[in-house]
C-alpha positions in Angstrom: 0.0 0.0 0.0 1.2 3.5 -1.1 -0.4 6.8 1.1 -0.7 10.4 1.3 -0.3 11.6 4.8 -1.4 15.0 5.2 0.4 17.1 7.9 0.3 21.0 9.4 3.1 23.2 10.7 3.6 26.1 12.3 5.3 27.6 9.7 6.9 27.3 6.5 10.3 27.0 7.7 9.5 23.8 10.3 7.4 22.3 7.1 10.8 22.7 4.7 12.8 21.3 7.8 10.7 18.0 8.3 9.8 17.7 4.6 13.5 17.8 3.7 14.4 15.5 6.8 11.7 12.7 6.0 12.8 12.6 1.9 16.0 12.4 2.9 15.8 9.5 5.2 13.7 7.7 2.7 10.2 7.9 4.4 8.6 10.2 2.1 9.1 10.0 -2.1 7.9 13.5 -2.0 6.3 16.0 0.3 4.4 19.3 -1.3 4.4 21.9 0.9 1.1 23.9 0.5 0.1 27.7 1.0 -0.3 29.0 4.6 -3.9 28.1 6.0 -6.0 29.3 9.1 -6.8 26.9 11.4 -9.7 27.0 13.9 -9.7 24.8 16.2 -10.3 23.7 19.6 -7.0 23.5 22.4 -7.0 22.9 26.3 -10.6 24.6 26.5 -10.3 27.2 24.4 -10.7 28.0 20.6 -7.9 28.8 19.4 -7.0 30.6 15.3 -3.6 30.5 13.8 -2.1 30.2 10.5 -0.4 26.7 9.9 1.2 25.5 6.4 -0.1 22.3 5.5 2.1 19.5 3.8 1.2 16.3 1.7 3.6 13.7 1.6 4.1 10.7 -0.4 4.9 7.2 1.0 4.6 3.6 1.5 5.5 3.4 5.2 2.9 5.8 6.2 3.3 4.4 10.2 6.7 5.3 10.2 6.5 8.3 8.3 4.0 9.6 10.8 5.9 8.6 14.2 8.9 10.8 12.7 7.0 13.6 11.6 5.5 13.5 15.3 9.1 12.9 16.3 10.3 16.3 14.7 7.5 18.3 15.4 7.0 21.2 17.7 3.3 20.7 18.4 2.4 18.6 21.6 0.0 16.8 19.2 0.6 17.4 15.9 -2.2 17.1 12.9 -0.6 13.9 11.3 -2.8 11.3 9.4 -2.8 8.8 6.2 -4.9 8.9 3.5 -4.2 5.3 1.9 -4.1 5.2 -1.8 -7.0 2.9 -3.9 -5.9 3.2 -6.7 -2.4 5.2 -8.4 -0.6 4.9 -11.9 1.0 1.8 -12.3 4.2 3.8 -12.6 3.8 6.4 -9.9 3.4 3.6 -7.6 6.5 2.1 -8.4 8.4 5.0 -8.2 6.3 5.7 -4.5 7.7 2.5 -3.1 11.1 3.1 -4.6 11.9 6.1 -2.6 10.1 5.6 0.9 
């Protein structure tokens, strides 16, 4: 099984940092790092707003691409989850498991 798993960040800067950390260790093919978001969202009682950058990233060990993005990140419980893939190009696939 190939996945996306779909992450946030604080900021660009952390996102480039674990993006670049995770590709180069061979856990993620790829990551795209999207535009800035807001979040709203709920934290310790309150409701919180903040601008986060979220990433995609492309992988076939989506368990232990997750624990190190966790691992790496500066959130007390970051956003990190796996979308599996159904269905991908017979190449792309390939080159998904290849490189993670």
């Amino acid at each position: 099984m190939i996945a996306t798993v779909y992450a946030v960040f604080a900021d660009a800067a952390e996102a480039e940092r674990i993006a670049e950390t995770v590709v180069t260790e061979r856990l993620a093919a790829c990551a795209n790092i999207l535009a800035p978001c807001r979040s709203i969202y709920r934290w310790q009682g309150a409701v919180e707003r903040a601008e986060e950058v979220p990433a995609l990233f492309k992988t076939a060990q989506p368990d232990a691409l997750i624990a190190r993005i966790a691992a790496l990140h500066s959130y007390d419980v970051p956003a990190a989850v796996a979308w599996p893939i159904s269905q991908a190009h017979t190449p792309y696939e390939a080159w998904v498991r290849a490189n993670s």
